[in-house]
C-alpha positions in Angstrom: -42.0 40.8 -7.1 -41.2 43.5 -4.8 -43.3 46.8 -4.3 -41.3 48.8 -5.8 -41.3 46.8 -9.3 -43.3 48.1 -12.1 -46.8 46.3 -12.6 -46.6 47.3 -16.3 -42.8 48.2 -17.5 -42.5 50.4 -20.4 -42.1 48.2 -23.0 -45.5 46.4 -22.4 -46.7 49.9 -21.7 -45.8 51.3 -25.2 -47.0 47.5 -26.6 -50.1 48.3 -24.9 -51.0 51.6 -26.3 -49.4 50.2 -30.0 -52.4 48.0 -29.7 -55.3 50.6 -28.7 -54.0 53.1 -31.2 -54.3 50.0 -33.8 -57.4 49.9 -33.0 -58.6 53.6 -33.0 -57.6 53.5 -36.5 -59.6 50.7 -37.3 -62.7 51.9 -35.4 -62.4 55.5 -36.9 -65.0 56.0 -40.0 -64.4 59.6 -41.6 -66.7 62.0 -43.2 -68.4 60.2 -46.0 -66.6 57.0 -45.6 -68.8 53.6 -45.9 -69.4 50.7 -43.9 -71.8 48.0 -43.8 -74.5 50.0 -42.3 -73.9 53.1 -44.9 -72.5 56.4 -45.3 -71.1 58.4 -42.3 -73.5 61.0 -43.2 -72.8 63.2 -39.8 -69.9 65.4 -41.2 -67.9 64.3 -38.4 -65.1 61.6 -37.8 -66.8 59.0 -35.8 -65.3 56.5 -33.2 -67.3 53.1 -33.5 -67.2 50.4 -30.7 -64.5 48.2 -33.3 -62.9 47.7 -36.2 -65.8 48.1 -39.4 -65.4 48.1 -42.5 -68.0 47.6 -45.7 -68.1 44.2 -45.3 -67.5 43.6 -41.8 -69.9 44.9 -38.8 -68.8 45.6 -34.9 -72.0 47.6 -33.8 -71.8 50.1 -36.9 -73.5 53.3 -35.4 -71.6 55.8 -32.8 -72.1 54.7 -29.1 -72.0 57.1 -26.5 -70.1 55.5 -24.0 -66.6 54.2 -25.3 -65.7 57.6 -27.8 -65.3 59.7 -24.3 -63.7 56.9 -22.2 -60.9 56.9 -24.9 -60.7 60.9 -25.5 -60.1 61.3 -22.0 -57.3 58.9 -21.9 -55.0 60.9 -24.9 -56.3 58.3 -27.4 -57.9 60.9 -29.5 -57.6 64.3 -30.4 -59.6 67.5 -29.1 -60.8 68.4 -32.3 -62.7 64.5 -32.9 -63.8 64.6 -29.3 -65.0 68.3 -30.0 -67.1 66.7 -32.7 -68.2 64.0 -31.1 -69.9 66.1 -28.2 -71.3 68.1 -31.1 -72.9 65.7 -32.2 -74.3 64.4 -28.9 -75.9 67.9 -28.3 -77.4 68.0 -31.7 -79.3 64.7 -31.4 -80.2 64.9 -28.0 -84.2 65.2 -27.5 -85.8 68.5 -26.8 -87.6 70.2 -24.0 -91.0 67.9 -24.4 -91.0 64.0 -23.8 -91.6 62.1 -26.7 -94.2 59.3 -26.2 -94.0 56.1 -28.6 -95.6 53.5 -29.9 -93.5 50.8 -28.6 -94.7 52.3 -25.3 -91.6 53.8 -24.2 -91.1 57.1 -23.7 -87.9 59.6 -24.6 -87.8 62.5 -22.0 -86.6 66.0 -22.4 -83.2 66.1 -23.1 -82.7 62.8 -23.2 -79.4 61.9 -24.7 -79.1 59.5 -27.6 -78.0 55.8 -26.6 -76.3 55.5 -30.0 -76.4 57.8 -33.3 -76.8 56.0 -36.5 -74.1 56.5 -39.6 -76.8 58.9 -41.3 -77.1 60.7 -38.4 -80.7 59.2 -36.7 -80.4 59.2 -32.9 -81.8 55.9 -31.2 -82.2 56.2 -27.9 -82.6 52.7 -26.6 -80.4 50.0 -27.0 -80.8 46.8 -28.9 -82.1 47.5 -32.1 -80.7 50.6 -35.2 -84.5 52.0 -35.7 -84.4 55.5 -34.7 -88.4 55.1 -34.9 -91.3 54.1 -33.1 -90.6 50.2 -32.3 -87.4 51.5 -30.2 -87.3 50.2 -26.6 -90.4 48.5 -24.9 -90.4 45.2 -22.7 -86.9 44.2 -23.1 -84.7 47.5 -23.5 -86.8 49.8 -21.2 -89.4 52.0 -21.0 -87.1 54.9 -20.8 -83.6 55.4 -22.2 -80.3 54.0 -20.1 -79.5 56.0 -17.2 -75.6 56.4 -18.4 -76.3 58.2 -21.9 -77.1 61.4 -20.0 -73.7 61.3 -18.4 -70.9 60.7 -21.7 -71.7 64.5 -22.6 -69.8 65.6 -19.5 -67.1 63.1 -20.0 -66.6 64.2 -23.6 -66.9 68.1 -22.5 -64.0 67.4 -20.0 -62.1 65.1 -22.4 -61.9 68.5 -25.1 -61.1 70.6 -22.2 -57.9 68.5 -21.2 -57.0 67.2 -24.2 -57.0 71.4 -25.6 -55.9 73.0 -22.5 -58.6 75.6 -23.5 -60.2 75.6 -19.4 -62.9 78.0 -21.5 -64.2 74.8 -23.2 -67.8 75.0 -21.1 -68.3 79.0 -22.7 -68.2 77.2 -26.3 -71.6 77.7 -27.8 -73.1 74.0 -29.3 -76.0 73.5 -31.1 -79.2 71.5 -29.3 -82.8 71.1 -29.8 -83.1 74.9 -28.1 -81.3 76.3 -30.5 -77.1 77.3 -29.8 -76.6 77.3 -25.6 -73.0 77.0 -24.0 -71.3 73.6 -23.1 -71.9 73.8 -19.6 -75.7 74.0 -20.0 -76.4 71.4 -22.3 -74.4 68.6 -20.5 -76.3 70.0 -17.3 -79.5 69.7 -19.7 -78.4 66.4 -20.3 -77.4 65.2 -16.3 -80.7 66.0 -15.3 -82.7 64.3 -17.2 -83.1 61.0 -15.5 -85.2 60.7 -12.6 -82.9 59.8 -9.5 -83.3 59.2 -5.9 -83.8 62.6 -3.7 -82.6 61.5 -0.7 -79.6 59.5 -1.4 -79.2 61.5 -5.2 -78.5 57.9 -6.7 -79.7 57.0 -10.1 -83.2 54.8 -9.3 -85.1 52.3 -11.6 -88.7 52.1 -10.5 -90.3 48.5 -9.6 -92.8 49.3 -12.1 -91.1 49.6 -14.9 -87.7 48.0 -16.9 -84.9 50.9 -17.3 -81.2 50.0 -18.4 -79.1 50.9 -15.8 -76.1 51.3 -17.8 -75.4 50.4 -21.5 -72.8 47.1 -20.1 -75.8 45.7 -18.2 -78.3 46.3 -20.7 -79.6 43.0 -21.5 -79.7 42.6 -17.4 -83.4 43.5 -15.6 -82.6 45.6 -12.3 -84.5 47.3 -9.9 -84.0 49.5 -6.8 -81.1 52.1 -6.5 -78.6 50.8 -8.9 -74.8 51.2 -8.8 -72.5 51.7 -11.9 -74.7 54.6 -13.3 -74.6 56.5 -9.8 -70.9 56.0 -9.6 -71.1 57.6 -13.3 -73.1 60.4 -12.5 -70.6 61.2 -9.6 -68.2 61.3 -12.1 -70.1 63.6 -14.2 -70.5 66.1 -11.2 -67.1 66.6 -10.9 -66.3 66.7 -14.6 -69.3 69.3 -14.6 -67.8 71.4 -11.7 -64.7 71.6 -13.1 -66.5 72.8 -16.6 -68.5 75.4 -14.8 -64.9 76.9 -12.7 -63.5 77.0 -16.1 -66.6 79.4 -17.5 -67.1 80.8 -14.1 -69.8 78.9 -13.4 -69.0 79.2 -10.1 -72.6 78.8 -8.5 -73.4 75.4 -10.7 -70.1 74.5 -9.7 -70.7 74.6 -6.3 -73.7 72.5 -6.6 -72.4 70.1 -8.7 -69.9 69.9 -6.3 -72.5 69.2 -3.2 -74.4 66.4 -5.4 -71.3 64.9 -5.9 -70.6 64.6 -2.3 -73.5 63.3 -1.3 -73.5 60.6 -3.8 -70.5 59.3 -2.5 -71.7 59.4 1.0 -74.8 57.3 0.0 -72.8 54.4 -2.0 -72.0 52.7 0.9 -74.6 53.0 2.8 -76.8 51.3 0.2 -74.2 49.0 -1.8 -71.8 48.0 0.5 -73.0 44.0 1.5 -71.3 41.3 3.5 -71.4 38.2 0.4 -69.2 35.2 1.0 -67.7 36.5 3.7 -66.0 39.8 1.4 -67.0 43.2 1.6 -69.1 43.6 -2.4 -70.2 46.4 -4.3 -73.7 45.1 -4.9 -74.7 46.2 -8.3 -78.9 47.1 -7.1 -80.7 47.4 -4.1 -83.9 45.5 -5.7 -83.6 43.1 -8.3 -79.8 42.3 -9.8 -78.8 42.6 -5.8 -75.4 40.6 -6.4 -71.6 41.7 -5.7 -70.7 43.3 -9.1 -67.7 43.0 -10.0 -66.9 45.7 -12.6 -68.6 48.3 -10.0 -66.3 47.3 -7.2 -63.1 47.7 -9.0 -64.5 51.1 -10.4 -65.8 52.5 -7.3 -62.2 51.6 -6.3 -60.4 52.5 -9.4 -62.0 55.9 -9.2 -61.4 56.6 -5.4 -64.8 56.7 -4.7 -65.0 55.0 -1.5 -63.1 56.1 1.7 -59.7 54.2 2.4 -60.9 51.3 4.7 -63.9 49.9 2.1 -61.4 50.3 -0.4 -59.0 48.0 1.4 -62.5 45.4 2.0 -63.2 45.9 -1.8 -59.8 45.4 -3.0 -59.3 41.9 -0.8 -62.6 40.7 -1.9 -61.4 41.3 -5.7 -57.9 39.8 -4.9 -59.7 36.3 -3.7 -62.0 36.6 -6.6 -59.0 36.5 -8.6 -57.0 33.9 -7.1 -59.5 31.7 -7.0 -60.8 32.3 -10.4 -64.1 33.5 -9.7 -64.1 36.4 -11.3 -61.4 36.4 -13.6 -60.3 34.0 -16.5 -57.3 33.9 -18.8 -56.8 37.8 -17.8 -60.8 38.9 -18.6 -63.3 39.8 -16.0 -66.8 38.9 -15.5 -69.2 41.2 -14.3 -70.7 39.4 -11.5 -69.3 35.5 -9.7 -70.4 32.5 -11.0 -72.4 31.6 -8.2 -74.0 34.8 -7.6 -74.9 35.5 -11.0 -78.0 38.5 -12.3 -81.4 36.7 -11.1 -82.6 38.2 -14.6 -80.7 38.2 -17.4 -81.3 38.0 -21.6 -78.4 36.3 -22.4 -77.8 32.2 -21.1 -75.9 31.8 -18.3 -71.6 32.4 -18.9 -72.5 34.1 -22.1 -72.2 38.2 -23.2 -72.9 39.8 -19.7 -74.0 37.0 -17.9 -70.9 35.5 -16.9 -68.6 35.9 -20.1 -65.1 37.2 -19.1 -64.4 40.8 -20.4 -61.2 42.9 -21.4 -62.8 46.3 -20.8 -63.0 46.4 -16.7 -59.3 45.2 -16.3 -57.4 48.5 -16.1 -60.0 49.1 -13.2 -59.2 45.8 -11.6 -55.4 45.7 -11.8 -55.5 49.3 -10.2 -57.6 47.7 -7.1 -55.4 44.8 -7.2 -52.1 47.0 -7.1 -53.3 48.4 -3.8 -53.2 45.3 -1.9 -51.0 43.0 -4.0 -49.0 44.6 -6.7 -47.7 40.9 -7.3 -51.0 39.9 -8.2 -51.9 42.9 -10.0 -48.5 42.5 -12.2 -50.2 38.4 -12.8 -53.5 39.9 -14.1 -51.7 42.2 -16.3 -49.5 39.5 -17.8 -52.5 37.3 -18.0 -54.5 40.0 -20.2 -51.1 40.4 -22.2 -51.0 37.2 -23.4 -54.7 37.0 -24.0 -54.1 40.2 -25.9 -51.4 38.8 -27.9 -53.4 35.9 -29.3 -53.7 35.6 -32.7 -53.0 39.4 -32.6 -53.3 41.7 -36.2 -53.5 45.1 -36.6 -56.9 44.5 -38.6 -58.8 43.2 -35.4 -59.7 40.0 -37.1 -59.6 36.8 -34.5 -57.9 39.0 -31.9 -59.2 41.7 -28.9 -62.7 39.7 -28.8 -65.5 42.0 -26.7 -66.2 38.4 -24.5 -65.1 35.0 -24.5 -65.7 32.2 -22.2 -63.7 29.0 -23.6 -65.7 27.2 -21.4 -68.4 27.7 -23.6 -66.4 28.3 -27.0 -68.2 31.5 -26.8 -66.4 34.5 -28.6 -67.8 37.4 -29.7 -66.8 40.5 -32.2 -63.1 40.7 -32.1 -61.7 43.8 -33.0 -63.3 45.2 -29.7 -62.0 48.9 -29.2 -62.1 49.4 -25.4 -60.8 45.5 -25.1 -57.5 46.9 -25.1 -57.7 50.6 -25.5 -59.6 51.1 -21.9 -57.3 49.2 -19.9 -54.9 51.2 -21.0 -56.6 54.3 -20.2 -57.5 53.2 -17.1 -53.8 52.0 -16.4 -52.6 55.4 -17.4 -55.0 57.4 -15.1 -54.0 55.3 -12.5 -50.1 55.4 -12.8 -48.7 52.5 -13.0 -47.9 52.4 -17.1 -44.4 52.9 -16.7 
């Protein structure tokens, strides 16, 4: 393959987004419609994680996370991601913590992890009670780090997707009554504790925090990676929010935090393993290369050219040599570096089960050192893809496998297919 051949040609590009818009449709549960878990109750069009129906469950509540990936990839329109944001605002906690009995606490303007079909925000992951028994020991004592972050996604998503650069001015309802966009995601940004020197997100050695809802049946400690390389995301997403209101003094600052953020991800992630140049995904417990964090610190141009190149060789190896990738899917950490504490067994979920949602990420790292190998990945993920593939989700797009194992879980997985291809078309290389 040459360097100037396409890693994804046209046809596979339009097969691609076939696929993910297959799957939108199957993962989109209107006003009033029913599924296992009950009405949609919220007024709104909701984007769940897969393909449910009244009789079949794929995590049957609205996750924060994968709705604003996919909005900002032309995958849905303004108007749903519009909604969806709405509803984020609405069911995000107010100006006083709330203390409960599980002994976790939610703090001000915490955003909801999840928001159930009636409309009950839950805040912690693992469980559908919106109550009192929500977090505690094995979830955290307070919320994930990366809910307070999807707001400013989805805000920046509506602004694109509308070509309305006004979007932050909107007024949206919240717990304080109606405030502009721009306010309430800020609200929302800050409402995690985070480092003060270094301004990266920061789970306390006393206590068990999800750093990010893909890791959040893995115990970390320390500074912690994929939710500060979020939250430099969300800067930037916020500055350009604020210009478009003229917010021009948040902007600014957003602007500062971000660059300082960036500055401090090497400095405190960047470690010698194996002889490659990792991403290590905490500085405390969970101190391990991780993989998804490398190729999206890369993916997103986050680190300065030469890491990149480091980062990008230490994923190429990892992929020749099958450490990190099988049968197209990823793993979020090597096999013989695996998360020193983890829920699920070994090889299994997100301890070591290989993944179709980080491999737009990884192809783009790939395709800067080795588009030949990024064009193998790809054709590998195709044909995993293609598998027993049905417009219905059913024995297809699975959120994890590991044959190893015959381990297989939920098929129908949205951002199995439909974030690679958001993450190939951000990067360029869907032809």
């Amino acid at each position: 393959m040459t360097d100037a051949a396409p890693v994804v040609t046209r046809t596979e590009a339009a097969r691609l987004r076939d696929m993910a818009l297959a799957l939108v449709r199957g993962s989109t549960v209107g006003p009033n419609q029913t599924i296992s878990s009950g009405r949609n109750a919220t007024g709104r069009s909701l984007l769940l994680p897969g393909v449910n129906t009244p009789d079949r469950a794929t995590y049957p509540a609205f996750w924060t996370r994968d709705p604003a990936w996919i909005a900002g990839g032309g995958l849905a329109e303004a108007e749903d991601a519009w909604g969806w944001l709405a509803l984020l605002c609405e069911t995000m906690n107010g100006s006083e913590a709330r203390l409960l009995a599980s002994g976790a606490t939610i703090p001000p303007f915490a955003v909801a992890d999840h928001v159930n079909t009636d409309g009950a925000p839950v805040y912690f992951p693992g469980t559908y009670d919106s109550g009192e028994s929500q977090g505690g020991p094995d979830f955290g004592l307070l919320p994930p780090h990366d809910d307070q972050y999807w707001p400013a996604f989805t805000a920046y998503a509506v602004m694109v997707r509308s070509g309305d650069p006004s979007v932050g001015s909107r007024p949206v309802r919240t717990p304080l009554g109606e405030i502009p966009v721009w306010l309430a995601c800020d609200l929302a940004h800050h409402a995690m504790e985070v480092d003060e020197t270094s301004g990266l997100c920061l789970v306390r050695a006393d206590r068990h925090q999800v750093d990010w809802g893909y890791n959040d049946t893995i115990a970390k400690r320390g500074l912690v990676l994929f939710p500060s390389l979020l939250r430099l995301e969300s800067c930037l997403k916020l500055a350009a929010l604020c210009e478009g209101c003229g917010q021009d003094g948040r902007a600014s600052a957003f602007r500062a935090e971000a660059a300082r953020i960036r500055d401090s991800i090497p400095r405190h992630f960047a470690r010698a393993c194996g002889g490659q140049i990792w991403l290590h995904s905490a500085t405390g417990t969970g101190n391990v290369p991780d993989v998804w964090g490398t190729a999206f610190a890369v993916h997103r141009g986050f680190v300065d050219d030469e890491l990149a190149n480091n980062l990008c060789r230490a994923l190429l190896d990892a992929f020749e040599s099958g450490a990190a990738v099988r049968a197209g899917q990823v793993s979020h950490v090597l096999p013989d570096r695996g998360w020193p504490s983890a829920i699920p067994p070994s090889g299994t979920y997100q301890n070591g089960a290989y993944w179709g949602y980080p491999v737009g990420w990884y192809v783009h790292a790939l395709s800067l050192v080795s588009r030949s190998a990024a064009r193998d990945l790809f054709m590998d993920y195709m044909r995993a893809m293609r598998e027993g593939w049905n417009e219905t989700g059913v024995e297809c797009a699975y959120e994890c496998v590991n044959d190893e194992l015959a381990h297989r879980q939920n098929p129908g997985y949205l951002t199995t297919v439909a974030l690679p291809y958001v993450s190939l078309l951000e990067a360029g290389l869907l032809s």
